[in-house]
C-alpha positions in Angstrom: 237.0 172.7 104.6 235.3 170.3 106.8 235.4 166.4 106.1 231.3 167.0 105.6 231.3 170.0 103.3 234.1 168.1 101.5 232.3 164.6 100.7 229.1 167.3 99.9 231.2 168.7 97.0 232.2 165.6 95.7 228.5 164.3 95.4 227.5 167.4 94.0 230.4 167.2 91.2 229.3 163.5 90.8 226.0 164.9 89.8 226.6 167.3 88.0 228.7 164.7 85.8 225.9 162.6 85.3 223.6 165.2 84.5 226.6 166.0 82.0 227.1 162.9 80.1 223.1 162.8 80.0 222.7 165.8 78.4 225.8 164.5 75.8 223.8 161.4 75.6 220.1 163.0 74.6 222.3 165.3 72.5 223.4 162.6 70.3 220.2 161.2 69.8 218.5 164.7 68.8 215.2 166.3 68.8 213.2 164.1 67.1 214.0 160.9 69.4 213.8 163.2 72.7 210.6 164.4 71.7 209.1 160.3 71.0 210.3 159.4 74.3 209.0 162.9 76.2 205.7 161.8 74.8 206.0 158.3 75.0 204.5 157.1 71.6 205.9 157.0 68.1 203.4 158.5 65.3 203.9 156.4 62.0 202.3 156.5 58.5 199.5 154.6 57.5 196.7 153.9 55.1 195.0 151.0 53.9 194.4 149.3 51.0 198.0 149.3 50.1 198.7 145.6 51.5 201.1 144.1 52.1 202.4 147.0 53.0 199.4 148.0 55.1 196.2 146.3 55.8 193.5 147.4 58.4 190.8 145.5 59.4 187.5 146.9 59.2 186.0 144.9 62.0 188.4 145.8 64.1 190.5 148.8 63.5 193.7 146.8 64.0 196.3 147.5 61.8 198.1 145.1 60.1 200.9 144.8 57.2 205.0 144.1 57.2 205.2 147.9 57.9 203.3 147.9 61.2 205.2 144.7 61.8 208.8 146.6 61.4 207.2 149.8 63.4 205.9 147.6 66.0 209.3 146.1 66.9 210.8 149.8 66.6 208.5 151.2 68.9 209.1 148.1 71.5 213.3 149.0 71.2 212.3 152.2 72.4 210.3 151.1 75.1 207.1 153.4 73.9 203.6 152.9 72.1 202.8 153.1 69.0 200.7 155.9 67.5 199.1 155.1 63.9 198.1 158.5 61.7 196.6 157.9 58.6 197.9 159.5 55.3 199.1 158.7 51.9 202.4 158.3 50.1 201.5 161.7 48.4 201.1 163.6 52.0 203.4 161.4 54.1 206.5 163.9 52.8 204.4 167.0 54.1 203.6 165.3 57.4 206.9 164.1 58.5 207.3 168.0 57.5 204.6 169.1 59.5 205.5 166.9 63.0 202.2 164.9 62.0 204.6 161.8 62.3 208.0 160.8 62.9 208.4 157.8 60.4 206.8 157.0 57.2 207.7 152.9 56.5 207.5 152.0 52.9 208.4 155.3 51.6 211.1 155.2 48.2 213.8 157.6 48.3 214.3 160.6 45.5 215.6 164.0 44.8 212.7 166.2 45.6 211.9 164.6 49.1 215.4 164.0 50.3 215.8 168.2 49.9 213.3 168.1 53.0 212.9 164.8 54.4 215.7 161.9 55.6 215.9 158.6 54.8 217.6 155.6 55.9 219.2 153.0 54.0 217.4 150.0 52.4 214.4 148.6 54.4 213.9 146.5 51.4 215.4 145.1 47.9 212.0 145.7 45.8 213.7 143.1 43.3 212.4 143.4 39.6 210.6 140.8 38.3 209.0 139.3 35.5 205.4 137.4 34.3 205.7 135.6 31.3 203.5 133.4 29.1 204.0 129.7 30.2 205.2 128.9 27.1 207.6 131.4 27.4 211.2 130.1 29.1 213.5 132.9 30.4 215.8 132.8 33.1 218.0 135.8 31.9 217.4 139.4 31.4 219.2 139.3 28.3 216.4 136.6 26.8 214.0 139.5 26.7 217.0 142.1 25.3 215.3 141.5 21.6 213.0 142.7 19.5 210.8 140.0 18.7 210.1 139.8 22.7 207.2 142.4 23.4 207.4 143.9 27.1 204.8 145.4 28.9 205.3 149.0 31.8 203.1 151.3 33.3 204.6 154.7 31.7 206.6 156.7 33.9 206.6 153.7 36.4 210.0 152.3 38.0 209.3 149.8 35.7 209.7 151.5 32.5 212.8 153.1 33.4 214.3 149.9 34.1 213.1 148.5 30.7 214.2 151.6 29.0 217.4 151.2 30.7 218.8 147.5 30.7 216.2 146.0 27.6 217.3 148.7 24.9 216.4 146.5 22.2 213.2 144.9 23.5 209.4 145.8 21.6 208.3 148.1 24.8 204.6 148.0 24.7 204.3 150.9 27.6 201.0 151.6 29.4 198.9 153.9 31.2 198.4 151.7 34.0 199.4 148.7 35.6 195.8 147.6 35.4 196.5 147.7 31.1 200.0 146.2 31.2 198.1 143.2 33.3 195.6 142.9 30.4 198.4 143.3 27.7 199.8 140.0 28.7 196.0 138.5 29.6 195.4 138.7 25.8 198.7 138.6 24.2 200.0 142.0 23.0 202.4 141.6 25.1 205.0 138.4 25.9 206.1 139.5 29.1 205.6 142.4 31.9 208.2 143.7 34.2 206.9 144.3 37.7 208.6 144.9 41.3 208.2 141.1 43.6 205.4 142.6 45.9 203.5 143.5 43.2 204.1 141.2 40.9 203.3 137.8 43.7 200.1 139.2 43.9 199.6 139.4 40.1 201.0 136.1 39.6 198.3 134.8 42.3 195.5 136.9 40.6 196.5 135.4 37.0 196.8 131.5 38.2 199.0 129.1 36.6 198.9 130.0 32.5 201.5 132.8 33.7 205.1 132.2 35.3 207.0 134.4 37.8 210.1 134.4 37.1 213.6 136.3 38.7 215.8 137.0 35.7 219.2 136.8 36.6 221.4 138.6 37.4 219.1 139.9 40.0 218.0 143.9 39.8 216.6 145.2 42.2 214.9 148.9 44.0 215.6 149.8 47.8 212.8 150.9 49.5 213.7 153.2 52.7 212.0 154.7 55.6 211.2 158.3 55.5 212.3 160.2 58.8 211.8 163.3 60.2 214.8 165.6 59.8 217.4 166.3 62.4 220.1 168.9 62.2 222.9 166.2 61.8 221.2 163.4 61.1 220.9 161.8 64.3 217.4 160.0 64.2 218.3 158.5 61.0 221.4 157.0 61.8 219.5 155.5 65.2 216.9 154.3 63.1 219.2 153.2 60.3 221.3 151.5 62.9 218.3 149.4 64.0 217.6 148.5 60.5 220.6 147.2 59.5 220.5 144.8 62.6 217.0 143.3 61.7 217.9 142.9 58.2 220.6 141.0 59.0 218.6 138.7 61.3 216.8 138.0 58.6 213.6 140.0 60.6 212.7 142.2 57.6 212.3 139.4 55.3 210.5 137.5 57.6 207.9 140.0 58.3 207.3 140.3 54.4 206.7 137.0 53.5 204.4 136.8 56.4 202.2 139.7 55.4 201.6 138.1 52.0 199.0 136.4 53.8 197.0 139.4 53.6 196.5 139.5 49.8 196.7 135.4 49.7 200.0 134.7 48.8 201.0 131.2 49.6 205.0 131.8 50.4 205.4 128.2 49.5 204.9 128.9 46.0 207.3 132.0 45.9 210.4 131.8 43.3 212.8 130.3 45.8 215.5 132.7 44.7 213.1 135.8 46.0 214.9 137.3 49.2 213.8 140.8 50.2 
């Protein structure tokens, strides 16, 4: 074989190499990150009135929230844009699903949807929380374990179950709605209510000063995940759980949270300073 020919194989062996360890490479991150960077945009969940999770402003159409704030970020460590569909937490399960969207921030894991659906670890530590009367002085769960202490849940709710769960002996005034469990507490039928922290800031702002948040210890809390799109082994989830993990650990997520409690008027200044998301 000629010297030519011979240095023409090599770089043709060199290539197809490449275009090997390429193919292993989009391989491993699987059909659901190939096809965000084929298209060059990353299609999220979103609907508003649900802030601070979400927020969009009416004059103009930007879309706001600690969500958008960790999908934002996301989208720039891909190096693509960012697409906003809007949904609901009842149809975002059906259009991850339906390739309506690749990522659904916010969304809390359970049987039924992890059957069809992936999720990645904890986005955030929803920690449980209480409002009490402001004559009222708890700092342990156990203060409100009795049965002279009434405490207020939305039925069915996270909440209840915890109550059910770690305040056995408690006087459970349970609820239709949170709207009633609020009211319970207004006018005293109830001593306490049990709510997750970013819901239960914005109560505490909405009720003003005759009520205290409070963070029983020891600290309880609810992981709230993002909802993926399904790959056969996984891969997008681990790539966007791997992410995660690393912003958490800057102390990014928590960040982004406290600063979208602007949106409902949350002064962070006057959060429990034990609070960490």
């Amino acid at each position: 074989m000629k010297r030519r020919d011979f240095n023409k194989s090599l770089l043709l062996a060199g290539s197809v190499t490449l275009l090997s360890r390429g193919t292993v490479r989009a391989a491993a991150e699987g059909p659901t990150l190939e096809a965000i960077r084929a298209r060059g945009a990353l299609r999220i969940g979103v609907f508003s009135g649900t802030e601070p999770y979400y927020h969009k402003d009416l004059a103009t159409d930007e879309w706001g929230g600690f969500c958008v704030s960790l999908a934002k970020d996301f989208a720039e460590h891909l190096g693509v844009k960012l697409d906003m569909v809007e949904t609901t937490w009842g149809n975002a399960v059906m259009d991850l699903q339906g390739n309506k969207i690749d990522m659904m921030f916010g969304l809390s894991k359970n049987p039924e949807r992890a059957r069809v659906v992936d999720f990645t670890g904890a986005m955030l530590d929803n920690t449980f929380t209480i409002l009490t009367r402001s004559d009222l002085s708890v700092t342990k769960w156990e203060e409100l374990n009795k049965s002279e202490v009434r405490v207020a849940v939305d039925l069915g709710s996270t909440h209840d179950m915890f109550a059910r769960k770690n305040l056995p002996d408690c006087t459970l005034v349970a609820l239709k709605s949170a709207d009633e469990v609020i009211l319970a507490l207004q006018s005293g039928r109830a001593d306490a209510l049990i709510q997750v922290a970013l819901l239960s800031v914005v109560t505490s702002k909405n009720l003003g000063d005759k009520f205290n948040l409070v963070v029983p210890q020891p600290q309880s809390s609810q992981p709230t995940t993002i909802g993926v799109r399904r790959d056969p082994n996984g891969e997008f989830r681990d790539f966007v759980d791997n992410w995660l993990q690393a912003r958490r650990q800057e102390g990014k997520v928590n960040e982004w949270i406290l600063d979208s409690l602007a949106l409902v008027g949350v002064d962070r200044a006057k959060l429990p300073p034990t609070l960490k998301f």
